[in-house]
ROMIBA-722184 format. One record per residue (C-alpha): x, y, z. Coordinates in steps of 0.001 Angstrom, whole numbers, plus 500000, padded with zeros to 6 digits. Each point is the difference from the previous one (the first is absolute). Last residue first. Example, Ala and Ser with C-alpha at 12.3 -4.5 7.8 and 13.67 -1.06 7.14 Angstrom:
<sites>
513670498940507140/498630496560500660/
</sites>
This chain:
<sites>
143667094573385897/497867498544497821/500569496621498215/499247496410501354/502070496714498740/500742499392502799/503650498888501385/500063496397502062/500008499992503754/497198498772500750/498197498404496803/496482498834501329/498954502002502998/501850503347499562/500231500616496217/497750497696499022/497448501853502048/500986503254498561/500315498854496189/496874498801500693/497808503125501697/501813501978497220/499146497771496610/496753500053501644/499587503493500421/501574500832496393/497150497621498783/497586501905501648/500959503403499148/500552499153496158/496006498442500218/499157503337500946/497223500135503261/502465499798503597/497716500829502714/500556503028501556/500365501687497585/502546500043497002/501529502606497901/503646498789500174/500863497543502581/502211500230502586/502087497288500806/502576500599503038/502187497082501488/501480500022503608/502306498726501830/500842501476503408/502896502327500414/498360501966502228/499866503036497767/498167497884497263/498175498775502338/498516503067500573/499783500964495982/498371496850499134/497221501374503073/499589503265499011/499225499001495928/497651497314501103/497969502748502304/500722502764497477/497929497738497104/497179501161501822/498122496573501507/497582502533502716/496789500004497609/500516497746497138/500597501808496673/503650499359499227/501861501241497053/503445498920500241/498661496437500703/501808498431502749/502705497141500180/502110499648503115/502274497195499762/501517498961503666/502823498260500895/500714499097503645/501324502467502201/496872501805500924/501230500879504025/501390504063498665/496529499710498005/498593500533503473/498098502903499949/498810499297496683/498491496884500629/497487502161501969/497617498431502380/502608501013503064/499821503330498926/495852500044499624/499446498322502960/502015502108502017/498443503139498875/496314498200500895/498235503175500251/501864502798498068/500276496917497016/496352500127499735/497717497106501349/497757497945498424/502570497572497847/497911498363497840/502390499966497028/501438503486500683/499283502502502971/500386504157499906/503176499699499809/501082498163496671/503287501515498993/500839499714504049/499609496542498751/503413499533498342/499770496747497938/496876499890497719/500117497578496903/499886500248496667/501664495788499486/502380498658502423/502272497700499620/502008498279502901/503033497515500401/501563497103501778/497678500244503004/499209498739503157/502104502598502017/497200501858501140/499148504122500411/501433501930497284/499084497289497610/496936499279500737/499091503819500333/501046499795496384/497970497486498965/496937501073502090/499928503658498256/500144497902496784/497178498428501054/498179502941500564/500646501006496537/501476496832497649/501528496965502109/503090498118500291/502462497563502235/502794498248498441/500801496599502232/503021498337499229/501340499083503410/497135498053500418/500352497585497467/496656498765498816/497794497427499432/500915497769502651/496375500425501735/501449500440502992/501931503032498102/496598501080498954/498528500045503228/503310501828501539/499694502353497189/496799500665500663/499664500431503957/502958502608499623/498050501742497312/497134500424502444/502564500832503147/501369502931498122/496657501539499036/498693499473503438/502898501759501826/500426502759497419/496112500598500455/499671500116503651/499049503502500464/498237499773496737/496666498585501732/499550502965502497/496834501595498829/498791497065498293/500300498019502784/502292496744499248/501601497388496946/501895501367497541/499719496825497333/502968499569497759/498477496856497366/502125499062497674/498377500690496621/502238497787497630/502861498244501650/502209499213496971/502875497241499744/502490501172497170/501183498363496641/498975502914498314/496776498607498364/499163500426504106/501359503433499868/496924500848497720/497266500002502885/501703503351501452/497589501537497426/501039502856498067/497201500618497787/497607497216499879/500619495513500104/496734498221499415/500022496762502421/496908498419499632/498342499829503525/500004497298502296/502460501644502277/497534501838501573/499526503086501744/499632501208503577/500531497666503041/499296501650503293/502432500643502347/499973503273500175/495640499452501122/500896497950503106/502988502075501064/497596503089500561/500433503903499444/501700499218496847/502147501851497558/501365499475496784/503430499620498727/501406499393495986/501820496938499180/502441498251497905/502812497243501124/502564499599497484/501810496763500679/503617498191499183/498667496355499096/501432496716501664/499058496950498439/498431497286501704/496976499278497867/501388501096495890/498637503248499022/499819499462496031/496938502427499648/501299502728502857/498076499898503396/497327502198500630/498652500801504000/497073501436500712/499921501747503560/498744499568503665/499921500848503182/498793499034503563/500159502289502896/501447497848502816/502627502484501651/502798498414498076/497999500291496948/498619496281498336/499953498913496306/497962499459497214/501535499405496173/497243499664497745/501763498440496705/501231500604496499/502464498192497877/500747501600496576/499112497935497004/496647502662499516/502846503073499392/501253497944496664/496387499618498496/500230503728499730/497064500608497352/497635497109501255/496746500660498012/497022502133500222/497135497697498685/496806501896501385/496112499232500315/500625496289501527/497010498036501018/499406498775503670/497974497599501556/499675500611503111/496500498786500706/498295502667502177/501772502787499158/500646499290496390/503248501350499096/501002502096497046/503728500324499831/502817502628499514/503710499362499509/503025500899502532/502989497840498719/500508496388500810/503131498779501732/499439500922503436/496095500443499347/497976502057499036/496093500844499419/498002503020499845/496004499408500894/497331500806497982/496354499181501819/497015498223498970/496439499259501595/499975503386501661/497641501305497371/500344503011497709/502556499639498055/503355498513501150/501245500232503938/503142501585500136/503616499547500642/500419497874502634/503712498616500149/501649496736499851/503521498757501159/500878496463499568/500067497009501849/498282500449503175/496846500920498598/498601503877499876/496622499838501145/496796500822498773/496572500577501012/500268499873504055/496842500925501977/500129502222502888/497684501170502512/499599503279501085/496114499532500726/498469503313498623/503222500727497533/499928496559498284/503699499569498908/500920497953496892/503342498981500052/502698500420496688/503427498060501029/503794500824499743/502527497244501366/503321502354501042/502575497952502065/500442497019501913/499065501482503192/497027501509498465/499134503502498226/496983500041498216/500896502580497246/496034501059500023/496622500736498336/496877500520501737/496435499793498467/496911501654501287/496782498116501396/496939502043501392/498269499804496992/502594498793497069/502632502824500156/502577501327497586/501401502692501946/498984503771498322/501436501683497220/497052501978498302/501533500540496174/496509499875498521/500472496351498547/500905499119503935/503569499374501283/500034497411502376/502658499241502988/501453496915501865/500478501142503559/503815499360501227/500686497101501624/499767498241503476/503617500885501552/500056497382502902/503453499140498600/501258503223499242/500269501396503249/501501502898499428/496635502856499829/499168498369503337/496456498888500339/496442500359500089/497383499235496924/496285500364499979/499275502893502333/495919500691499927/500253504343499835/497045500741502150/496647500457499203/498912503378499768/499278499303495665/500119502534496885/504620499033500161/499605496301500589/503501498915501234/501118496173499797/503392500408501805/503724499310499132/502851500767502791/503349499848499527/502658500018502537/503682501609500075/499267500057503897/501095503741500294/498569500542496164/496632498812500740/498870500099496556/496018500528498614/498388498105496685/496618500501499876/497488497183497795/497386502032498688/495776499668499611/499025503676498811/498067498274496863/500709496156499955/502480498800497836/502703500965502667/502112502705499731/504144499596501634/500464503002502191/502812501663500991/503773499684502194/498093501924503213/501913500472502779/499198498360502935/495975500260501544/498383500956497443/496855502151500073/497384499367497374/497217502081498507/501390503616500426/497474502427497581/501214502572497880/498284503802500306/497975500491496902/500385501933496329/501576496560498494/497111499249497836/500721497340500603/500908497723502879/502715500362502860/501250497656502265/502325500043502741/502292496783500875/501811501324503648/503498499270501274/502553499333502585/497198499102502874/500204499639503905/503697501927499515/503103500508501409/502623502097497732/503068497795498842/497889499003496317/499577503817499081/497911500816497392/497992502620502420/498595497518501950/496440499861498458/501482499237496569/497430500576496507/498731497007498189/498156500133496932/496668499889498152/498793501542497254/496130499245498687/498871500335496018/497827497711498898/500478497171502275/501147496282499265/503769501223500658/500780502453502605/502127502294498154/503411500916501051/501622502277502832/502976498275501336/501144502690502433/498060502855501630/502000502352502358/503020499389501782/502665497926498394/500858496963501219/502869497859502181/502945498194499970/502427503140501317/496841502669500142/498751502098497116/501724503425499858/500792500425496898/496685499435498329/499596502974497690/496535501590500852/496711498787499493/497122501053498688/496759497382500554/496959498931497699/499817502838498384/496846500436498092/498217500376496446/502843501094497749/499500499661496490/501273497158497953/497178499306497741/498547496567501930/499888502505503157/503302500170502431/500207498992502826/503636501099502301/502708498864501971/502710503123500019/503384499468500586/503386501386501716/502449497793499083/500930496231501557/499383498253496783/502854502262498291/502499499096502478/501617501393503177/501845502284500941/500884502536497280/496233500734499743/497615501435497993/497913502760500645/497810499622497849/497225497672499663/499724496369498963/496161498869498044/498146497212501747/496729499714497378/496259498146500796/498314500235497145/496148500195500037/497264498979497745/501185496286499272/497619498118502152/503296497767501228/501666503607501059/502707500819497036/503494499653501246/502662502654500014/503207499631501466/503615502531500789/498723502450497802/502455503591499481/498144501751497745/498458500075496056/496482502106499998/496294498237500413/499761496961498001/501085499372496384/498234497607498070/501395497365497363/499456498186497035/500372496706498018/496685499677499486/499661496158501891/502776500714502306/498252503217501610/502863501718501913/498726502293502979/502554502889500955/501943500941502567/502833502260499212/503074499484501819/503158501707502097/502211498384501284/502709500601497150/500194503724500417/498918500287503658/503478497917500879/502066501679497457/499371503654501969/499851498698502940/503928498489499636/500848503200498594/499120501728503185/502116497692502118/500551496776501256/497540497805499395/500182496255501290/501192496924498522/500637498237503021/498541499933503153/501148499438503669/497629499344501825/498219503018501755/500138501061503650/498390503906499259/499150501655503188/499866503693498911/500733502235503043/502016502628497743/501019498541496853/501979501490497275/500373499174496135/502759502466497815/500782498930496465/502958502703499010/499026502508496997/498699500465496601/502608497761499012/501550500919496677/499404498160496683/496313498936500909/498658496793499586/497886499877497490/496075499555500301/499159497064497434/498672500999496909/495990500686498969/497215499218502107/497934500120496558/497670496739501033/500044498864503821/501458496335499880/497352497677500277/498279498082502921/497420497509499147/496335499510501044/499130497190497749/496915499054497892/498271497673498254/499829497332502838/496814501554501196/501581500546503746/503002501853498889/503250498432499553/503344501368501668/502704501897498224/503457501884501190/500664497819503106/501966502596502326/501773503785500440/502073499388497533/497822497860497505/499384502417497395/498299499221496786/500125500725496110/496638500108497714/500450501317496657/498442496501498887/498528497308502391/502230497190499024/499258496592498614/499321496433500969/498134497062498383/500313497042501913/497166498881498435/497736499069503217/502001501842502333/499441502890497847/503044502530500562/500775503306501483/502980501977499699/501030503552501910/503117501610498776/502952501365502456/502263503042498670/503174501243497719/500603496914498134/498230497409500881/499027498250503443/496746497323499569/497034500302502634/497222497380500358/496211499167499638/497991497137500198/496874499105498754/496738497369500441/501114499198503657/496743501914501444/502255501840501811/502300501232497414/502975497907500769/503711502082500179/502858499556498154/503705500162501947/501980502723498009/501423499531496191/503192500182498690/499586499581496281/502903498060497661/497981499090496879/496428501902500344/497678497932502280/497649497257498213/498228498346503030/500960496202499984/497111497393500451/500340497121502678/498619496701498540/496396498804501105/499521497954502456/497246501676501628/502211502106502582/500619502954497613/503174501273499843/501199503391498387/503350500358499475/502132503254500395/503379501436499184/502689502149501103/499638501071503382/502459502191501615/501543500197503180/502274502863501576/498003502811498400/500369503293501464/497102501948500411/498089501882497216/500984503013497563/501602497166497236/502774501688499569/500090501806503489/500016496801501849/499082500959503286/501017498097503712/498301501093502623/500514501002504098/499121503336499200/502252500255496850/502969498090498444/499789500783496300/501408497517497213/502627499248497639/499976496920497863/502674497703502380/497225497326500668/499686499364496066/503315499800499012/500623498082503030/497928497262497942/496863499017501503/499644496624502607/497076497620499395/498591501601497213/496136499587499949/496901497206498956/496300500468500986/498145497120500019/496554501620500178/497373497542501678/496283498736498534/496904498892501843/499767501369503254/498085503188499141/502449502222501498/502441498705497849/503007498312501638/503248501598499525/502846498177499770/504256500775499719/501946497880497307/502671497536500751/503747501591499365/501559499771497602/503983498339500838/502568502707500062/500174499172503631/501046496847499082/502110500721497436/502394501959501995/499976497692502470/501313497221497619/502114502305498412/502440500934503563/499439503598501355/500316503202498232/501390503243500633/499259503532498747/503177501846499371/501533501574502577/499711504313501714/502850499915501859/499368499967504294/501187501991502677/502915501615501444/502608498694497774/498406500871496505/500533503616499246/503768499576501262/500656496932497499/497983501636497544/502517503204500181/502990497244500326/499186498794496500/499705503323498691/503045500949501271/502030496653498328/497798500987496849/501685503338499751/503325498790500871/499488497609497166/499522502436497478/502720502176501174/
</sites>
C-alpha cells in the first residue's frame, strides 16, 4: 500500500511537471567565478563641493535573495518596501570614508555594525554631509562632520522616498528640506474580503498610444495603498538642534525646492484621479509656489493625467519648471507649441516662458526653440544659458549660447548628430556654489568640457577649455595611449590641479592629483588588484567591415592560457542601435585599455571558460528613422556574419561553434538571429521582447504603431517564426520584470512556441527579480545556466548535461 501510494505520488509530480518547468535549486558555476564576483568591490566617489575632500562610499555588490524576496508593493509604475515605508532597495551602501586630497589618510565614519545606508549627500559649502540608513520599520536621516567624521541621526525623524529624493540641503548648510512620513497615518488600508465589484475603464474618442508599463494600479485597493505610502509631510530639519518643522499639511509631493532667496517653495504635488494607464509621474498634477511656511501662493499650471501624449513625444502644458538660478525667485520652463506631438509640422516645437515673483503676473516667453527643447544648462552669468534642443527626424543635437534679458539671438556653439561620437566635444564641467547655486564653472567667457573622446582606437578622454566669444578650443588633459584616465574634478579653487581616475589593463581604477601644466601626478587612492585572474585574459579592438561597407567593431577576450592558433567555440554578445548614417555606426566606442572589473552576469566570464568572447559587437540599423527597422533582420544577420568571418580569419575561432547572446534588446536580436540565419550553434537570451504586437504602439525607437507597419511588426517578431528557431536557445528572465514591454509572458510565449515545434528550448525564470538580475543567488544561477548551455551545445555536443528542470 505504502508503495502504491508513493508510486501515485510520483506520477502526480510527473504530470504537474511535464508542461513546464520544476521549481530547482539555485545553481552555481565553477569556484574561480564564483570568487570572482564575490570579490569587493572598489568603492563609489563623491567629490565635495568644495573640491578638497571625496566620500569613498563602500556597498554590497550583489544582496542575498533573502533580501530581494522581502515582500513588496507594485504600484504606479513603483516599487515599495512596506517594512521600511520607502522604495525598494536593490543596492545598498554599507560604509563610508572620508578623503581629503592633502595627503592625509582617509578617515572612517563610525556607522552602527551592519547599517545599510543610502548615497550621502555634500552640504554645499562641503563642511557636512548627510545620508539615509534603513531600520526597522522606517528610513533615518544621518549627518556627519566632514572634518571629524562624526555622524549621527536626526531623532524621531523617519523619511519617505516614494515619490523621490527624501532630503536636500538648504542654502545655510544648517538645514534640509526633507520629506517624512505623515505622523499618526495609522495601518495600511486592507484589502477587502469581498470585491466591491468588477474594475470597469471605457474610452470613447480617447487617443491613448502608451508604452507598455508595468507596475500599474489596478483597482480601488491599489489607490488606496498608493495615497497611503505617497504621501509626506514636509518639514525643515535643523542639524545643529536636532529638530524639525512641519510645513503646510502631509499630501501627495512629487518635488519641492526652496527658490535660491529662500522665501518661496516651489511644490509638484499628484492629484486624483489616478490612472490604470500609465504611471504615477504621468497623473494629474498641480505646479505650484508656495511661501517659506508652506502656504499656497500660486499655481503654476494644473494638469491632467497624461495619457494621451504622443508616440515619442510631450505632454501639453508646462514641463521642467525649476528655478532660474542667480535670481531670487524666477521660474522658467518650456511649454510645446505643436501640441506635444513630434509628426505635426511646425516653425517652432516649443517656447521657454518666464515668470518672476511675486507670481501674481502673466509669464513672459523669452526664447523660442526651434526642435524640441531637452533644457537649459545655467551659466555663471545671470540669465546667460547654454539650450539644449533635438531634431528628432535627423536624430541631431543642437547646443546654443542663449541670453534669456537680451534680443540677441541664440549664438549656436555645437552642431551635430546625437551618434556621432567622435566629434562629441564634452559635457560642460559644472560648479556648485557655497549657497547651493549650480551653475557651469566658468572663467570669463571660458567654460570647461569634459568628454569620452571617442577615436578609432578607442575611448581617450580629455578636459578642453572653450572660450564662448571666439569658440576656440584649448586642450588641458588627455587620456594617453596606454591607459585609461578620466577627469574627475578640478581641486580647490584654482584650475592649477585636477583629479583624474586612472586604470589600466592590469591596474585597478585609483584616483590621482595631476598638475595640469606639469603632469606630475600624486596618488590619493591605493585600491588594489582583487581579481588578478580576469587581468591574464587577452583583450583587443577587433574592427571589421559589413558587406554593404558599414564598419564594425567589438572587444574581443581570449582565455589566460589561449595558445595562437587554437580554435575557440565563441559567444558573441551584443545589443542593436540605430543609425541614420553609416559614418557615425561605425564609430569606435570604448576602450580596451580599461581594467577589466567583471559585474553581474557578464558574458566576459566565458573567456575563464575556455571560450573566445566578442564583447560589445557592434549591430548597427543603419537608415531613416521612420523606416530604419524595415531592414533590421537583414542588417543584424549580415553584422554577425561579418564577425565571425573576421574572427575565423583571425583563426581564433571555430565557426561552427558560435553561441550568440544578449540581455533585452539584445536578446530580441538573439533570437531573431536564430529564426532568421543559419550561423549559429546556439542562442541565449536574457528579458527580452519577442512578440511585438505586445509592444504596439512602437518599441526601441520604433515610431510607428503595429496598425501602421503590421508587416513590420510580424516579420520583426522572433515569435512568429519560432517554427524556423531550431537551434538551442536558453531564455532566462526575471520573474519580476520592470522594463516597459520585457513581461515575463513574452519569454514564457516564445519557450512555449517552440516548444510545440519541436524546437529546443530551455526556460529559467527567476524568482523575484527585475529586469536586471540584483541577488548574488540569481547571478550565479545565471552563469551556471548561460555555461552549462554553451557547453552543452558548443563545447560538449552530444554529451548529457548536467542541467535540471524539466
Amino acid at each position: 500500500m505504502r508503495r502504491s501510494k508513493l508510486v501515485c505520488l510520483a506520477a502526480a509530480l510527473a504530470a504537474f511537471c511535464a508542461p513546464g518547468l520544476c521549481e530547482t535549486a539555485y545553481r552555481l558555476p565553477p569556484r574561480e567565478i564564483v570568487e570572482i564576483l564575490d570579490a569587493a568591490p572598489t568603492p563609489e566617489a563623491v567629490v565635495s563641493p568644495a573640491r578638497d575632500a571625496m566620500l569613498l562610499v563602500e556597498y554590497e555588490a550583489y544582496p542575498p535573495i533573502a533580501f530581494v524576496s522581502q515582500p513588496i508593493l507594485r504600484l504606479a509604475g513603483i516599487r515599495i518596501s512596506p517594512q521600511t515605508s520607502s522604495r525598494q532597495r536593490t543596492r545598498r551602501f554599507t560604509g563610508i570614508l572620508i578623503q581629503r586630497f592633502d595627503g592625509s589618510a582617509a578617515r572612517r565614519v563610525a556607522l552602527p555594525e551592519g547599517a545599510r545606508i543610502g548615497m550621502p549627500v555634500w552640504s554645499h559649502d562641503g563642511e557636512r554631509f548627510a545620508f539615509t540608513r534603513d531600520v526597522a520599520g522606517g528610513v533615518e536621516l544621518w549627518t556627519a562632520d566632514a572634518a571629524t567624521g562624526k555622524a549621527s541621526p536626526i531623532s524621531q525623524v523617519r523619511l519617505n522616498d516614494v515619490l523621490g529624493r527624501p532630503f536636500a540641503w538648504m542654502s545655510d548648510n544648517k538645514r534640509l528640506l526633507v520629506r517624512l512620513v505623515p505622523a499618526g497615518r495609522g495601518a495600511p488600508p486592507q484589502a477587502p474580503a469581498v470585491p466591491g465589484g468588477p474594475v470597469v475603464q471605457e474610452t470613447a474618442g480617447k487617443k491613448s498610444q502608451m508604452a507598455t508599463f508595468e507596475d500599474l494600479l489596478k483597482d480601488a485597493h491599489d489607490e488606496d495603498l498608493f495615497a497611503y505610502y505617497a504621501a509626506s509631510q514636509l518639514a525643515v530639519v535643523d542639524a545643529s538642534a536636532d529638530a524639525f518643522t512641519p510645513l503646510a499639511e502631509p499630501d501627495l509631493f512629487l518635488s519641492a525646492e526652496f527658490s535660491p532667496d529662500g522665501r518661496y517653495l516651489l511644490v509638484t504635488r499628484l492629484k486624483k484621479p489616478f490612472s490604470y494607464r500609465v504611471p504615477y509621474f504621468f497623473f494629474a498634477r498641480s505646479v505650484e509656489v508656495r511661501d517659506s511656511d508652506g502656504k499656497k501662493v500660486a499655481t503654476v499650471a494644473d494638469l491632467p493625467v497624461s495619457d494621451e501624449v504622443p508616440r515619442q513625444g510631450v505632454p501639453a502644458g508646462p514641463r521642467s519648471v525649476d528655478w532660474q538660478p542667480l535670481r531670487p525667485a524666477t521660474l522658467v520652463w518650456a511649454e510645446a507649441l505643436d501640441g506635444g506631438d513630434p509628426i505635426r509640422k511646425a516653425p517652432h516645437r516649443d517656447r521657454v516662458m518666464r515668470l518672476a515673483a511675486p507670481f501674481s503676473g502673466q509669464a513672459e516667453e523669452v526664447l523660442r526653440v526651434t526642435h524640441r527643447f531637452q533644457g537649459l544648462e545655467w551659466m555663471a552669468k545671470s540669465d546667460e544659458a547654454l539650450l539644449l534642443e533635438f531634431d528628432r527626424d535627423r536624430r541631431w543635437r543642437t547646443t546654443s549660447l542663449v541670453h534669456l534679458a537680451s534680443p540677441e539671438p541664440p549664438k549656436v556653439v555645437f552642431d551635430l548628430s546625437v551618434n556621432d561620437a567622435y566629434k562629441n566635444p564634452g559635457v560642460p564641467v559644472f560648479e556648485t556654489r557655497p549657497d547651493g547655486e549650480r551653475v557651469l564653472l566658468q572663467d570669463g567667457d571660458r567654460i570647461y568640457l569634459a568628454g569620452a573622446g571617442a577615436s578609432e582606437s578607442g575611448d581617450r578622454p580629455f578636459l578642453d577649455r572653450l572660450d564662448l566669444k571666439t569658440l576656440e578650443k584649448a586642450r588641458l588633459f588627455r587620456c594617453g595611449e596606454t591607459g585609461y584616465e578620466q577627469f574627475v574634478s578640478f581641486i580647490g579653487g584654482s584650475r592649477a590641479t585636477i583629479l583624474v581616475r586612472a586604470e589600466s589593463r592590469t591596474d585597478p581604477p585609483n584616483f590621482f592629483l595631476v598638475d595640469v601644466a606639469s603632469g606630475k601626478r600624486r596618488r590619493v587612492t591605493n585600491f588594489p588588484d582583487r581579481t588578478p585572474q580576469v587581468t591574464k585574459m587577452s583583450k583587443q579592438l577587433v574592427k571589421y567591415t559589413r558587406k554593404d561597407g558599414v564598419a564594425l567593431s567589438g572587444t574581443l577576450y581570449l582565455p589566460p592560457d589561449y595558445k595562437v592558433g587554437t580554435r575557440l567555440p565563441l559567444l558573441l554578445w551584443a545589443y542593436p542601435l540605430e543609425y541614420s548614417d553609416p559614418d557615425t555606426a561605425g564609430q569606435v566606442r570604448g576602450s580596451t585599455r580599461t581594467y577589466t572589473r567583471l559585474f553581474g552576469a557578464s558574458p566576459i566570464f566565458f573567456a575563464l571558460h575556455g571560450y573566445a568572447v566578442l564583447n560589445d559587437a557592434t549591430m548597427p540599423v543603419v537608415g531613416d528613422p521612420e523606416t530604419v527597422n524595415n531592414t533590421y533582420v537583414e542588417q543584424i544577420t549580415e553584422s554577425a556574419r561579418a564577425a565571425i568571418d573576421k574572427l575565423d580569419a583571425m583563426g581564433v575561432i571555430d565557426p561552427k561553434r558560435v553561441c550568440v547572446a544578449g540581455h533585452s534588446y539584445g536578446a530580441f536580436m538573439t533570437a531573431n538571429l536564430l529564426a532568421h540565419s543559419d550561423l549559429f550553434a546556439a542562442g541565449i537570451a536574457r528579458s527580452g521582447a519577442y512578440n511585438r504586437s505586445l509592444t504596439p504602439f512602437g518599441f526601441q525607437t520604433e515610431r510607428r504603431s503595429y496598425w501602421e507597419a503590421t508587416d513590420l511588426y510580424t516579420k520583426i517578431s522572433p515569435f512568429t517564426y519560432a517554427n524556423r528557431i531550431k537551434k538551442p536557445l536558453l531564455l532566462i528572465h526575471g520573474e519580476a520584470d520592470d522594463n516597459s514591454g520585457t513581461f515575463p509572458i513574452q519569454s514564457e510565449r516564445l519557450f512555449e512556441a517552440i516548444r510545440g515545434n519541436g524546437g529546443t528550448a530551455r526556460l529559467v525564470l527567476l524568482p523575484n527579480e527585475a529586469h536586471g538580475y540584483r541577488a548574488r543567488e540569481s547571478i550565479l544561477d545565471t552563469l551556471a545556466e548561460m555555461l552549462d548551455w554553451a557547453d552543452r551545445y558548443l563545447k560538449n555536443a552530444g554529451t548529457p548535461s548536467m542541467a535540471g528542470g524539466k
